[in-house]
N, CA, C and O atoms as a printed pandas DataFrame, in Angstrom:
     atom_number atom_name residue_name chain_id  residue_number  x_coord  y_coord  z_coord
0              1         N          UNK        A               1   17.998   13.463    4.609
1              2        CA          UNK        A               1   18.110   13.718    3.191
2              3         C          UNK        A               1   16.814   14.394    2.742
3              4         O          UNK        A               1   15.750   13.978    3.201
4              5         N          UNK        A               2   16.833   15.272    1.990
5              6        CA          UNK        A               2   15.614   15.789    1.459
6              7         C          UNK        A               2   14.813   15.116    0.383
7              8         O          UNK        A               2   15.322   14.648   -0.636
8              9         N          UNK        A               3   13.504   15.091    0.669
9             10        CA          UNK        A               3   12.602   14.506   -0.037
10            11         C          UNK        A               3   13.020   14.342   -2.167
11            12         O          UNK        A               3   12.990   13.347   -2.892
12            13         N          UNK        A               4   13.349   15.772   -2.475
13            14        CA          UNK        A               4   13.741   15.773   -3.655
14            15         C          UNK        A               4   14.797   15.173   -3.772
15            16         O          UNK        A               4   14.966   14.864   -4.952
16            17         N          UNK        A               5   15.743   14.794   -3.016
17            18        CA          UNK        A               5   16.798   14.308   -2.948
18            19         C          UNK        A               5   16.677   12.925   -3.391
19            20         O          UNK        A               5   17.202   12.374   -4.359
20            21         N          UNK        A               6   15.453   12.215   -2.019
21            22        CA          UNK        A               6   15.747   10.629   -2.333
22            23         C          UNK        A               6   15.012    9.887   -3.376
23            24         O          UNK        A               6   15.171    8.732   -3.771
24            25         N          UNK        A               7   13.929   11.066   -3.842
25            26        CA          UNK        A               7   13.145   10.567   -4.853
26            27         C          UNK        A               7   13.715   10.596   -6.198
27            28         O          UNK        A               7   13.162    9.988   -7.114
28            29         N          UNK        A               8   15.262   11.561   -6.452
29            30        CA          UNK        A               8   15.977   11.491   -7.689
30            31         C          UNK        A               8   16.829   10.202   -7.349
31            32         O          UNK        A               8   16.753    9.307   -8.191
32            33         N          UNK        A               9   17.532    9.999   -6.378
33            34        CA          UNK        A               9   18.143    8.654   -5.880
34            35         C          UNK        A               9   17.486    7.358   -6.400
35            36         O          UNK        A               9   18.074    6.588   -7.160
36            37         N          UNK        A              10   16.264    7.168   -5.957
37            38        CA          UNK        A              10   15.476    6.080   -6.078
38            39         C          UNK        A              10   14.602    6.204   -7.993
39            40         O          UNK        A              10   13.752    5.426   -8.423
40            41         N          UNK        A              11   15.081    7.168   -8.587
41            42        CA          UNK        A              11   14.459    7.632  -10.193
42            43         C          UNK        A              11   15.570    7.312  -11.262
43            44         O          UNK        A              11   15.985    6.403  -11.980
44            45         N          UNK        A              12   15.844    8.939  -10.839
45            46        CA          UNK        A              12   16.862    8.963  -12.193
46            47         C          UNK        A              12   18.382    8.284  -12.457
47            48         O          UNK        A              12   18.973    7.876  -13.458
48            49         N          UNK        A              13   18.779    8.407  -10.634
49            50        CA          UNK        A              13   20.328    7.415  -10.851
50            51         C          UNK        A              13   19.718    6.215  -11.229
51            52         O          UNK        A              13   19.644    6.295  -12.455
52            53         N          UNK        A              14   19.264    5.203  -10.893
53            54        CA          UNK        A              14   18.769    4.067  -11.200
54            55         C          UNK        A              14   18.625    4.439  -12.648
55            56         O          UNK        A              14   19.522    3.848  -13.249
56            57         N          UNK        A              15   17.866    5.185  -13.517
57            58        CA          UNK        A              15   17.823    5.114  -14.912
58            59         C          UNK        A              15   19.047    5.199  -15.740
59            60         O          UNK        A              15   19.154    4.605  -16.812
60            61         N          UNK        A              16   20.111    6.065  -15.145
61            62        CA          UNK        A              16   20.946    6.675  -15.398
62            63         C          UNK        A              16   22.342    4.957  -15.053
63            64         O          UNK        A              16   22.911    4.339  -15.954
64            65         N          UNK        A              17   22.409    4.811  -14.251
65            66        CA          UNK        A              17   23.108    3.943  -13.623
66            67         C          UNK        A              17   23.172    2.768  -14.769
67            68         O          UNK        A              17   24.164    2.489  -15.443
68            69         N          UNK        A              18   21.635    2.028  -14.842
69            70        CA          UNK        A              18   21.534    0.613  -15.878
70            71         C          UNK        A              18   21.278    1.133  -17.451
71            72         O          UNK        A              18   20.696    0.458  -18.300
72            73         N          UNK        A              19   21.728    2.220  -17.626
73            74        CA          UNK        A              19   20.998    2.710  -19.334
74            75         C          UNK        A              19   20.213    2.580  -19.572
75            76         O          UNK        A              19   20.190    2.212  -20.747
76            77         N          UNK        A              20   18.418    2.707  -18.753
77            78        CA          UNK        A              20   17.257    2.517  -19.341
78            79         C          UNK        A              20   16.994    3.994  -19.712
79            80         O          UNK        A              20   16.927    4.883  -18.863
80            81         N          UNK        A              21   16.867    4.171  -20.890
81            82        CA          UNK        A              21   16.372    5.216  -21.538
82            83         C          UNK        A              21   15.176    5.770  -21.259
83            84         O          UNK        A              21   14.310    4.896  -21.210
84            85         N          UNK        A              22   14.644    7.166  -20.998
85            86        CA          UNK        A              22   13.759    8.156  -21.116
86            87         C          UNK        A              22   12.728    7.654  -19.936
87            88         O          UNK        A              22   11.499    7.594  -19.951
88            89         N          UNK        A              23   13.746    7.290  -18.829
89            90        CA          UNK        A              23   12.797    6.989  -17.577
90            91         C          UNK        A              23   13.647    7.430  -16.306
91            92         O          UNK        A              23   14.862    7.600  -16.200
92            93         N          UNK        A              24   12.762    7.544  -15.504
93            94        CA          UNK        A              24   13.426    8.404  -14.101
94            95         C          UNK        A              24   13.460   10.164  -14.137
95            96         O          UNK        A              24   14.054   11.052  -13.527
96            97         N          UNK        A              25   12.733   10.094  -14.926
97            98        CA          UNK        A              25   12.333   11.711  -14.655
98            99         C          UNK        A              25   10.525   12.203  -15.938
99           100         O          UNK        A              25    9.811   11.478  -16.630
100          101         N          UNK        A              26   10.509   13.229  -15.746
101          102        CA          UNK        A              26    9.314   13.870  -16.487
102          103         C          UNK        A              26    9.765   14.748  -17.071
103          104         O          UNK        A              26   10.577   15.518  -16.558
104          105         N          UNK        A              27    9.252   14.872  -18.569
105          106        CA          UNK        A              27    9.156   15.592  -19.264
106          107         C          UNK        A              27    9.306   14.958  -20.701
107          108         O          UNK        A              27    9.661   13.780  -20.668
108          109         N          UNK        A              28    9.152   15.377  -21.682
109          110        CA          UNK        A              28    8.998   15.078  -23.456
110          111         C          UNK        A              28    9.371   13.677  -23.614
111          112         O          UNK        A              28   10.220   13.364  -22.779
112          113         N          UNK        A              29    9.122   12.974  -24.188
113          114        CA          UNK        A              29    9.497   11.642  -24.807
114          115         C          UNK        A              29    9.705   10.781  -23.485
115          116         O          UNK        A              29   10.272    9.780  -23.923
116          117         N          UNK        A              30    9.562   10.609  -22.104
117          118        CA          UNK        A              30    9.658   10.264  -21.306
118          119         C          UNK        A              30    8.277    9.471  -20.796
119          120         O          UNK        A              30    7.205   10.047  -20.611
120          121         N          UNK        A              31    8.508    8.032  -20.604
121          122        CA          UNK        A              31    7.575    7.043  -20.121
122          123         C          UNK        A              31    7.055    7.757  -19.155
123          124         O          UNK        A              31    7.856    8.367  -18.447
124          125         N          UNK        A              32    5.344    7.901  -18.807
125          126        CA          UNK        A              32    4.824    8.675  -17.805
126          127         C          UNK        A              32    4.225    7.699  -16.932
127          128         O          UNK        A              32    3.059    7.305  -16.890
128          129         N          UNK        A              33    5.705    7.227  -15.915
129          130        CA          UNK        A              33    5.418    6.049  -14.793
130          131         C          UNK        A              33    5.166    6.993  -13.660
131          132         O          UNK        A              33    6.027    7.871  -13.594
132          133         N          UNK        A              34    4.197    7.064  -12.719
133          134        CA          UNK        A              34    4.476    8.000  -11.606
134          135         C          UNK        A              34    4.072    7.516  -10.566
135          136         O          UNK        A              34    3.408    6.480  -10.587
136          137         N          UNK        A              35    4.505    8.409   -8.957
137          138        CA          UNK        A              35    3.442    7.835   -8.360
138          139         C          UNK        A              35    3.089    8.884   -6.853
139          140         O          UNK        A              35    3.854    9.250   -5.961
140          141         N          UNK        A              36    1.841    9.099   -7.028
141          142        CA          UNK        A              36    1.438   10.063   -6.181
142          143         C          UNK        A              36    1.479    9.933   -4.586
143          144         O          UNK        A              36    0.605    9.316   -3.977
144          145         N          UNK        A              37    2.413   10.477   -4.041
145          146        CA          UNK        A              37    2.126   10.036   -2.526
146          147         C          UNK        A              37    2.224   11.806   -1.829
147          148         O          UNK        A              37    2.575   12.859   -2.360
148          149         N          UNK        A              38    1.706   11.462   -0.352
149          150        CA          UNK        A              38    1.762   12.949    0.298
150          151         C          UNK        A              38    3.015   12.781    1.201
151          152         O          UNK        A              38    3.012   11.954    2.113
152          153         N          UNK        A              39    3.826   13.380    1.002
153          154        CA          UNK        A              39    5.598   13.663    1.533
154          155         C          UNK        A              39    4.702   13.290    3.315
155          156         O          UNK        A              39    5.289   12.343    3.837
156          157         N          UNK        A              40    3.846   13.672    3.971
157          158        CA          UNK        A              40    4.074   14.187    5.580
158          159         C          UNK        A              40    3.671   12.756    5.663
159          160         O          UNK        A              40    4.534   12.173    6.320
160          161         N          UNK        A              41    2.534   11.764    5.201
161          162        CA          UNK        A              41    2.097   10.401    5.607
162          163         C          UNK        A              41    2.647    9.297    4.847
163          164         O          UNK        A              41    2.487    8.171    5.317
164          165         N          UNK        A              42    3.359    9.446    3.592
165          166        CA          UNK        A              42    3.704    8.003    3.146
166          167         C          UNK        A              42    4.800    6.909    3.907
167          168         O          UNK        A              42    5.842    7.053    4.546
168          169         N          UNK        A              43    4.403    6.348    3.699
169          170        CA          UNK        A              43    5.136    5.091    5.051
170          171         C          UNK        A              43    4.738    3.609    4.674
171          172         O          UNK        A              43    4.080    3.396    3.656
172          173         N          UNK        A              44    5.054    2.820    5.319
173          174        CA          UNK        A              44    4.598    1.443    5.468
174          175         C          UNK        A              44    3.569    0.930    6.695
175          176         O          UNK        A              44    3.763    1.109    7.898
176          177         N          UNK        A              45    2.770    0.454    6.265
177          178        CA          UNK        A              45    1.705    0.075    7.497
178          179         C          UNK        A              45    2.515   -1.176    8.267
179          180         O          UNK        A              45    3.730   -1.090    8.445
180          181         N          UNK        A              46    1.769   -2.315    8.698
181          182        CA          UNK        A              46    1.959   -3.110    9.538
182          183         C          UNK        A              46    2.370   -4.581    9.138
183          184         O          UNK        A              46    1.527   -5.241    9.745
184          185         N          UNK        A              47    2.864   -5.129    8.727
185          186        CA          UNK        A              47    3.541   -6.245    8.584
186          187         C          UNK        A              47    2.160   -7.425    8.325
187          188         O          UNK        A              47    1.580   -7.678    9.381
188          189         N          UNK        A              48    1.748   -7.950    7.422
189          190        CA          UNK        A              48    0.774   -8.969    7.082
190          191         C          UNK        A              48    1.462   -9.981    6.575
191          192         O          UNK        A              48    2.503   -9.832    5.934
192          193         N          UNK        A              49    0.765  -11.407    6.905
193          194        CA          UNK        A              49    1.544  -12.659    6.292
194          195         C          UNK        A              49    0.038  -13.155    5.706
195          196         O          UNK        A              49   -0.849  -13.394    6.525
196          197         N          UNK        A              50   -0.241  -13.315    4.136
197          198        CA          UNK        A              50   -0.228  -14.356    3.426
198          199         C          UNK        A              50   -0.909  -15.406    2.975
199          200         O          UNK        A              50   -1.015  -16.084    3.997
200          201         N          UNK        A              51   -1.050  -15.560    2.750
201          202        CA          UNK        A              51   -1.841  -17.654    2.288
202          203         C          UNK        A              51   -2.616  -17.340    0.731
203          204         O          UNK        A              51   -3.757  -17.671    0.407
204          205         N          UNK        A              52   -1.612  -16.606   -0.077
205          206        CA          UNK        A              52   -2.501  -16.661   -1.252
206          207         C          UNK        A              52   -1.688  -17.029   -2.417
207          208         O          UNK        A              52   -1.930  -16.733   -3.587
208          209         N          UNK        A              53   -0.334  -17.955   -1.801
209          210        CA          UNK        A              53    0.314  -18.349   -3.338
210          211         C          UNK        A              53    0.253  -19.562   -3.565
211          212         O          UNK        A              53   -0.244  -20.138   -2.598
212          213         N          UNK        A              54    0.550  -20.316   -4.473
213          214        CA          UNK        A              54   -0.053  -21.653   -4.832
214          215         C          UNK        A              54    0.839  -22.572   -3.575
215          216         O          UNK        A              54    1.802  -22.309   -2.855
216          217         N          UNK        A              55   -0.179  -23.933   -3.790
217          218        CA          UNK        A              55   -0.111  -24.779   -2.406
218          219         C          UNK        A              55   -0.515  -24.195   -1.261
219          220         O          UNK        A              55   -1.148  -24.875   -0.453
220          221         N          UNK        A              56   -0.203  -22.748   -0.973
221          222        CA          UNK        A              56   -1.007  -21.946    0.397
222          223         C          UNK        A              56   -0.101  -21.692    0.958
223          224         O          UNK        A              56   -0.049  -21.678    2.188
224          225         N          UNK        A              57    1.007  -21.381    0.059
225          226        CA          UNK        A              57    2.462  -20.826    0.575
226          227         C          UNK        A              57    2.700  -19.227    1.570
227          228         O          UNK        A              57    1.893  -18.835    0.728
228          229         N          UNK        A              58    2.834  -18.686    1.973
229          230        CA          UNK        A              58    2.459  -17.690    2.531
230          231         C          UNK        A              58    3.962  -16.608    1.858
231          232         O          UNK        A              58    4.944  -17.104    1.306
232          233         N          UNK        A              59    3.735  -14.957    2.129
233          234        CA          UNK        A              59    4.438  -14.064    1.339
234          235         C          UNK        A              59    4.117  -13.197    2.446
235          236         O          UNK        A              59    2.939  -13.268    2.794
236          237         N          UNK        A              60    4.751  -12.503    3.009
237          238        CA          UNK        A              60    4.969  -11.326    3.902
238          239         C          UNK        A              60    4.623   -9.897    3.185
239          240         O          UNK        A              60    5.323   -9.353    2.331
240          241         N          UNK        A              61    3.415   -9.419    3.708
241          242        CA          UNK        A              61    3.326   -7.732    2.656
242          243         C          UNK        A              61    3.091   -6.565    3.846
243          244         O          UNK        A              61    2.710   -6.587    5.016
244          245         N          UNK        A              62    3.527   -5.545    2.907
245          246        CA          UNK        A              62    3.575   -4.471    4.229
246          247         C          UNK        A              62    2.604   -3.321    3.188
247          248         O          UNK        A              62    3.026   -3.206    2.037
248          249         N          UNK        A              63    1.892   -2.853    3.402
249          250        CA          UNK        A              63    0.591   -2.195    2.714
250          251         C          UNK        A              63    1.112   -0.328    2.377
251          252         O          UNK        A              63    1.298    0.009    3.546
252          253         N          UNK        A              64    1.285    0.383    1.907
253          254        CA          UNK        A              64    1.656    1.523    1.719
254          255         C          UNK        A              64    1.016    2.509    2.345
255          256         O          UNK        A              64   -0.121    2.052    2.462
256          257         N          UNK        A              65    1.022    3.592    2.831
257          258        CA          UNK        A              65   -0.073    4.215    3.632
258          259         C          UNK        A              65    0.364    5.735    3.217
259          260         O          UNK        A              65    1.483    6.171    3.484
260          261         N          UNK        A              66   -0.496    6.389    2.630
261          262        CA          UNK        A              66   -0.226    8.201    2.141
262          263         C          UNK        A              66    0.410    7.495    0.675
263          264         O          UNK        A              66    1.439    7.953    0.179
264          265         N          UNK        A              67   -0.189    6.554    0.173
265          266        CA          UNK        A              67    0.292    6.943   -1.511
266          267         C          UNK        A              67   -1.144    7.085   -2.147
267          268         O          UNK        A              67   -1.899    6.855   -1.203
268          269         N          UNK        A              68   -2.005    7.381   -3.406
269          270        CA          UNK        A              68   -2.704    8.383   -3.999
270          271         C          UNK        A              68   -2.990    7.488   -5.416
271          272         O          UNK        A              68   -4.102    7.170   -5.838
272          273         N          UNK        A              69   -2.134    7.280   -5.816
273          274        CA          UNK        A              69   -2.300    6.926   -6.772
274          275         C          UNK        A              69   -0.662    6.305   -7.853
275          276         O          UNK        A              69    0.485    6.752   -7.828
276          277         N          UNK        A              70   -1.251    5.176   -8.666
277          278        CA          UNK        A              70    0.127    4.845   -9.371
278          279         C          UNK        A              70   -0.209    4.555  -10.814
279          280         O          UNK        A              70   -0.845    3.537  -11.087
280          281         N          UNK        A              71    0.223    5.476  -11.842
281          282        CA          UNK        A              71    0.032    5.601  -13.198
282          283         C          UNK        A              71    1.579    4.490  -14.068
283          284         O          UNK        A              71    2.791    4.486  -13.855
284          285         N          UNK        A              72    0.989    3.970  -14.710
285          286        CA          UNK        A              72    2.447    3.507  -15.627
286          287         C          UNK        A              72    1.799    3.745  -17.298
287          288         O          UNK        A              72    0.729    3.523  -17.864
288          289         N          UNK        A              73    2.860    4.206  -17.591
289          290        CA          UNK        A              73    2.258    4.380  -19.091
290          291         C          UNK        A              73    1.248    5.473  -19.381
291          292         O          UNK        A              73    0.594    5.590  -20.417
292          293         N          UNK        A              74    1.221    6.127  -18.487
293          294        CA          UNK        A              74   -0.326    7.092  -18.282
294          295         C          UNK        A              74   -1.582    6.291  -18.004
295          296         O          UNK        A              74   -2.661    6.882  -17.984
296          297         N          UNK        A              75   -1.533    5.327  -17.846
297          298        CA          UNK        A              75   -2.934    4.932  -17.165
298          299         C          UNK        A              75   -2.772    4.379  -15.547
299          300         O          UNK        A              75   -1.833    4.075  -14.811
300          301         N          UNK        A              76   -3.958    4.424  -15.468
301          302        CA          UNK        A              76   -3.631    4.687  -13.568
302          303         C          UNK        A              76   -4.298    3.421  -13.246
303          304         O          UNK        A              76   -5.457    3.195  -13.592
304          305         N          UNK        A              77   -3.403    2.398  -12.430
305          306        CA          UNK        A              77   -3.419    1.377  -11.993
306          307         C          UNK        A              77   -3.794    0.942  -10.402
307          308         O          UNK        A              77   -4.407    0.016   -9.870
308          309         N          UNK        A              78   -3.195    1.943  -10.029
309          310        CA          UNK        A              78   -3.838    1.604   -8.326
310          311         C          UNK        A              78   -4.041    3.089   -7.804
311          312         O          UNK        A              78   -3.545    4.051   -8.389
312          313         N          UNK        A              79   -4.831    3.200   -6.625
313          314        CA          UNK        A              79   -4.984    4.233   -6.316
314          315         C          UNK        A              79   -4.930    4.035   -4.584
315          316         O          UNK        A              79   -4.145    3.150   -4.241
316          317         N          UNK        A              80   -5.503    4.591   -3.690
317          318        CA          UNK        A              80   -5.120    4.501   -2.068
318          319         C          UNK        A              80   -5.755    3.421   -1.669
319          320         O          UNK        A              80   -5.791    3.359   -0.441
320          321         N          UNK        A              81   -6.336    2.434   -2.274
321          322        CA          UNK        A              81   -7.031    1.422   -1.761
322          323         C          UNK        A              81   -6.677    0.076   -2.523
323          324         O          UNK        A              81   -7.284   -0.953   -2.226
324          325         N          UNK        A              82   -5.598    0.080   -3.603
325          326        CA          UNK        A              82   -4.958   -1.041   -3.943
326          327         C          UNK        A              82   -5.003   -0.617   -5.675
327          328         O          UNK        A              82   -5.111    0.526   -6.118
328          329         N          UNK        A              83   -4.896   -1.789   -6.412
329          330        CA          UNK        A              83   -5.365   -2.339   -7.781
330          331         C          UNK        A              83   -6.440   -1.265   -8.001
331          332         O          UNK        A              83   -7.184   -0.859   -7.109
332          333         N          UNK        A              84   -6.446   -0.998   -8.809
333          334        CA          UNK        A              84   -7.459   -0.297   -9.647
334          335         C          UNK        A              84   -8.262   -1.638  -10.594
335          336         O          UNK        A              84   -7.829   -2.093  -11.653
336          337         N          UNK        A              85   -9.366   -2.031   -9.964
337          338        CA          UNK        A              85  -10.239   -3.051  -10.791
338          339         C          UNK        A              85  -10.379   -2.831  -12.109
339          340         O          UNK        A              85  -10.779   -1.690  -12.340
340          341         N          UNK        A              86  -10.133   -3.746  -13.413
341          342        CA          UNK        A              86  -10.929   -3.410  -14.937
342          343         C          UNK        A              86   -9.134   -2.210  -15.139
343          344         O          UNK        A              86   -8.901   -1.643  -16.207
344          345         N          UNK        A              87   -8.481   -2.131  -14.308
345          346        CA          UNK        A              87   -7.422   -0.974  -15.089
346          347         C          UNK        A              87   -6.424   -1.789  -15.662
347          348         O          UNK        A              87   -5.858   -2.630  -14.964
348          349         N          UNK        A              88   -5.947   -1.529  -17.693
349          350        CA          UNK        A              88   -5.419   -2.329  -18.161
350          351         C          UNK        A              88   -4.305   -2.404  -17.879
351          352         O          UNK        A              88   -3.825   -1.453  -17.262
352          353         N          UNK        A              89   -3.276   -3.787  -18.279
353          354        CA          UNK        A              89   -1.963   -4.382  -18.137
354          355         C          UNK        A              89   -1.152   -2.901  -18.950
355          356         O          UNK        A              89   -1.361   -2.321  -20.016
356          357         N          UNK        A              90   -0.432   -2.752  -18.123
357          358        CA          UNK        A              90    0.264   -1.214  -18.243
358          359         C          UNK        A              90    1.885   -1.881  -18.488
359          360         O          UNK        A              90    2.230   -2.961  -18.007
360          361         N          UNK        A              91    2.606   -1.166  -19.171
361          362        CA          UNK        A              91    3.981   -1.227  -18.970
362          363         C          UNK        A              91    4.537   -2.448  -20.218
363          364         O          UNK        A              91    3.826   -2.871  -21.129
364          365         N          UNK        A              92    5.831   -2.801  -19.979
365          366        CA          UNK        A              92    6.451   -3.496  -20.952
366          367         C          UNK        A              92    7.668   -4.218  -20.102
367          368         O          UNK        A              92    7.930   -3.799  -18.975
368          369         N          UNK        A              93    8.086   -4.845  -20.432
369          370        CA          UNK        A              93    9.469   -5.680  -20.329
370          371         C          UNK        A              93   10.300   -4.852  -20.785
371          372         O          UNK        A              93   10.131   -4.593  -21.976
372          373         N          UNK        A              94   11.120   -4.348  -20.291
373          374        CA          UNK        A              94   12.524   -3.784  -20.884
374          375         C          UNK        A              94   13.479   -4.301  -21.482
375          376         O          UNK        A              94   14.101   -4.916  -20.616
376          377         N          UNK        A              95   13.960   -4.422  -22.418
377          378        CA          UNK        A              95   15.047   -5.386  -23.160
378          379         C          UNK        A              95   15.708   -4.672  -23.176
379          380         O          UNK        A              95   16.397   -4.640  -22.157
380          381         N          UNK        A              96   15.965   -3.809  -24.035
381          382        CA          UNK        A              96   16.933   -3.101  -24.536
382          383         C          UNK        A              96   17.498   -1.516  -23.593
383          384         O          UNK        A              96   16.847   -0.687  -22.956
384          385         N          UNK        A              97   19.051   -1.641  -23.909
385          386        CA          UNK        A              97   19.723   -0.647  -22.677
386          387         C          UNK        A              97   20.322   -0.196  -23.158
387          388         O          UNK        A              97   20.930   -0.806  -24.037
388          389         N          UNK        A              98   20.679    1.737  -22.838
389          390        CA          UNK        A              98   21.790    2.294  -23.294
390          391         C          UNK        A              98   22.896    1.956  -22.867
391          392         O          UNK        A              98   22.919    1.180  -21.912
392          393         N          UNK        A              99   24.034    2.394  -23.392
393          394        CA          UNK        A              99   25.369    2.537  -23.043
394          395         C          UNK        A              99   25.242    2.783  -21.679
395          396         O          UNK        A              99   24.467    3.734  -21.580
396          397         N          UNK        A             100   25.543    2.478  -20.758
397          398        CA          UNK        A             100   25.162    3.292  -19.329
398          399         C          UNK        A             100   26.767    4.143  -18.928
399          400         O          UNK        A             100   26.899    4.816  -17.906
400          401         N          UNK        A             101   28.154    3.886  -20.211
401          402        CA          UNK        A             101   28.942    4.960  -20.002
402          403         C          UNK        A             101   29.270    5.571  -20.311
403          404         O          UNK        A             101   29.969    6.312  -19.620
């Protein structure tokens, strides 16, 4: 599948699909969620387990590798090395949904 392909798959049907309004794509009046990766290296690294949820519960994470950066709201929250330290609580709860037919 082509890159433009799965990145409208994984965007705009999803916006389009649940009626969340003016998200899953760019341009005018549109939430500026994004996220920078390089098409030839983004991938998943290596499988890590854990010990940082309460009681010392463990959570399985797989680390992103060739992504750049991740903006929500226009402010930029993580970049190739995780969390962006001091970068503010971005985004909202979604309540409200269009018609999705």
């Amino acid at each position: 599948m082509p890159l433009e392909k799965a990145v409208h798959k994984l965007t705009l049907e999803p916006a389009k699909l649940f009626g969340i309004k003016n998200r899953g794509y760019i341009g005018p009046g549109a939430w500026a969620d994004l996220l920078l990766f390089d098409p030839k290296l983004v991938g998943r690294g290596p499988s890590q387990r854990l010990h940082d949820l309460p009681a010392g519960a463990s959570r399985l994470t797989t680390p992103s590798i060739g992504v750049h950066g991740v903006w929500i709201n226009g402010q930029k929250v993580a970049d190739g090395d995780g969390l962006v330290n001091g970068a503010p609580l971005a985004g909202q709860v979604i309540r409200e949904y269009a018609d999705a037919h």
